[in-house]
C-alpha positions in Angstrom: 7.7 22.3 -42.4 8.4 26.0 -42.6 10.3 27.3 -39.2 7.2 29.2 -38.0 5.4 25.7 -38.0 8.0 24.4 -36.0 8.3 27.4 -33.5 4.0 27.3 -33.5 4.4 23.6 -32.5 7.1 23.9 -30.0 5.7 27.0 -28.1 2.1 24.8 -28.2 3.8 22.1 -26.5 5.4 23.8 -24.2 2.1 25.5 -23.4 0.4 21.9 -23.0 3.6 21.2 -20.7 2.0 24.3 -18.3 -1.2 23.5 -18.4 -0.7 20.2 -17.4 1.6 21.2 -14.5 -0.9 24.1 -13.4 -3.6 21.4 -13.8 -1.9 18.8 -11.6 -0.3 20.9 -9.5 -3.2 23.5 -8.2 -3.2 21.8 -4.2 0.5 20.6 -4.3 3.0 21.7 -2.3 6.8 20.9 -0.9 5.6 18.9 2.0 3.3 16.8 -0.4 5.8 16.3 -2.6 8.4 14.5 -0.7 5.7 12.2 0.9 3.7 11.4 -1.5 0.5 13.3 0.3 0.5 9.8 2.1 -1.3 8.0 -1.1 1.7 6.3 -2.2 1.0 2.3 -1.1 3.7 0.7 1.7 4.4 -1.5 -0.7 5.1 0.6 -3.8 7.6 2.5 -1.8 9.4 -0.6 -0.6 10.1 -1.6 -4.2 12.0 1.6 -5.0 13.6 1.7 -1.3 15.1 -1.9 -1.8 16.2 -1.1 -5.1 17.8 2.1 -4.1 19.6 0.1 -1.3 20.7 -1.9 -3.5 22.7 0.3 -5.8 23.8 2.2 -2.6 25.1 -1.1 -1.0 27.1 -1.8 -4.2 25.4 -4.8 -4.7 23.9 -3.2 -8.1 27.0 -1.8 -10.0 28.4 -2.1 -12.8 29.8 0.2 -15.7 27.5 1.1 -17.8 23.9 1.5 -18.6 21.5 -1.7 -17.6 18.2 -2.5 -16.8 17.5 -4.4 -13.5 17.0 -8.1 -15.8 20.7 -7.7 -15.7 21.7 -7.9 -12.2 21.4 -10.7 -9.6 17.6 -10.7 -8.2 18.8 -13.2 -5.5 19.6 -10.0 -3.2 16.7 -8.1 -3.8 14.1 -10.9 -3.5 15.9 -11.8 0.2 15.6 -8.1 0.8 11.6 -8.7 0.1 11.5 -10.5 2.5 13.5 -8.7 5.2 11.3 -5.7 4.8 7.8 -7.4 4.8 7.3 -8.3 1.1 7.4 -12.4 1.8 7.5 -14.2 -1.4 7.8 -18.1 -2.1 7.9 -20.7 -5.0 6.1 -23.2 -5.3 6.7 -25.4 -7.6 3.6 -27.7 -8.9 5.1 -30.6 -10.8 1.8 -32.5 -11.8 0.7 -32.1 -15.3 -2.7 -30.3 -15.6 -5.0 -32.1 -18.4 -6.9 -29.5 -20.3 -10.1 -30.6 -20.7 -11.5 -28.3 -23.3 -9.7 -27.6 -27.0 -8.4 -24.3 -27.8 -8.6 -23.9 -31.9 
């Protein structure tokens, strides 16, 4: 690719980028933004609140970069339930016969 090409594809991105945002963003302002224009679910919210909590609390650190599979979900799933979220196993031991074959 010659340098124009690349500059041509770069300033059309960025112009995408705008439009986009101009787009999206037409009826937005600072008040909507920080609440979510009240469309964000309860629940949704709670999900990013516990986990925020959880880093916060010190619960969720260590060095490093990791995903969430990496930390103990124990906390977090009694924090579910603390804040409304109720979850429970249940644990079916009988075996289910399948009655049709799958080929």
């Amino acid at each position: 690719m010659t340098s124009a090409a690349v500059i041509a594809t770069v300033l059309g991105y960025i112009a995408v980028l705008f439009a986009v945002a101009w787009v999206s963003g037409r009826r937005a302002d600072n008040a909507g933004f920080f609440s979510g224009n009240r469309r964000t679910p309860w629940y949704m919210a709670a999900f990013a609140m516990i986990g925020a909590a959880m880093v916060l609390s010190g619960q969720w650190s260590k060095k490093g970069v990791y995903t969430t599979d990496e930390f103990d979900p124990d906390p977090y799933m009694q924090m579910l339930n603390e804040y409304g979220l109720p979850w429970v196993v249940e644990e079916n031991p009988e075996t289910v016969a399948c009655t049709r074959r799958i080929t």
